[in-house]
Residue, then its C-alpha position, 0 to 999 in steps of 0.5 A: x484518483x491518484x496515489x497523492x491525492x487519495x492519501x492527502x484526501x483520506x489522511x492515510x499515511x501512517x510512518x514507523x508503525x509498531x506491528x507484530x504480525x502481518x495482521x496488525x500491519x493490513x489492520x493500520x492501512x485499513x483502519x485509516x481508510x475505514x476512518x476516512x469513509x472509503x471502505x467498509x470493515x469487511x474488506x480488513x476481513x476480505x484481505x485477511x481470508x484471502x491472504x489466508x486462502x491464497x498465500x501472500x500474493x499481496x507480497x509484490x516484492x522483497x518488503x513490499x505489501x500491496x494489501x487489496x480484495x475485490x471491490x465488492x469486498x466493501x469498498x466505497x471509494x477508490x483510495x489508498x493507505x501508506x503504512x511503512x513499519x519500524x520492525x519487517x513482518x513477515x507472511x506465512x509462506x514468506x522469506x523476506x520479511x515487509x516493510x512497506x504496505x500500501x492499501x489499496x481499495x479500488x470501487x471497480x476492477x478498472x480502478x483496481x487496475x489503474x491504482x495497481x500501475x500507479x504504485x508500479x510507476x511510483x515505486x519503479x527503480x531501474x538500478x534497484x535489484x528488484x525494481x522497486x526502490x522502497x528506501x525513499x519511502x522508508x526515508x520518510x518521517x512526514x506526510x509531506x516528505x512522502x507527497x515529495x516522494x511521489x512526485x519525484x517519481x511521476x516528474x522522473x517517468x514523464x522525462x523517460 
């Protein structure tokens, strides 16, 4: 399933969320997907010891979160969550804070794979410093404008 649709699909878009800690930020992703049917409660838990565990390796890039566990970690369905947040956290461990989080449940490691490349080729930006052009997404104050979004992205990597 793609980025889209899974968020079309699990009503899992939340913009300009109020979080104070990266805990409450997973928590928003998560609880849309729980909503939706995708996930068990157990994998906010599994995110969070991980996190806890390993450090923040769901730190992908400046401002950018890619909350994930294991798929047996209670994941029903492959889906993701958008989350983008009015005030940054930050994660122990962390200089910069995060802005962005997109939650994402993948039911196999194949799955976890294909979800991990295609918010890669969403959020890929050549001319940005870090490769990731998150301004585009925190632009957005609808569910549509983000659908927008990612379809700019993925007709941009088909021209290249």
């Amino acid at each position: 399933m793609g980025l889209k649709q899974s968020l079309i699909d699990n009503d899992s878009i939340q913009l300009n969320a109020q979080a104070s800690t990266w805990q409450e930020a997973i928590k928003i992703g998560t609880d849309r997907l729980i909503k939706s049917g995708a996930i068990h409660p157990c994998y906010h838990d599994a995110i969070i010891s991980s996190v806890e565990q390993l450090g923040p390796y769901i730190v992908i890039a400046p401002n950018l979160a890619l909350p994930h566990a294991r798929p047996e970690n209670g994941v029903i369905r492959t889906a993701f969550a958008l989350v983008t947040l009015q005030t940054p956290v930050y994660f122990d461990g962390e200089d910069e804070p995060v802005d962005v989080l997109i939650t994402l449940a993948g039911s196999s490691s194949d799955q976890h794979m294909e979800g991990l490349m295609e918010v890669t080729q969403v959020l890929d930006d050549e001319e940005s410093e870090t490769g990731v052009d998150l301004d585009k997404l925190r632009r957005c104050r609808t569910a549509q404008d983000v659908y927008q979004v990612i379809d700019q992205a993925l007709a941009a990597q088909l021209v290249e």
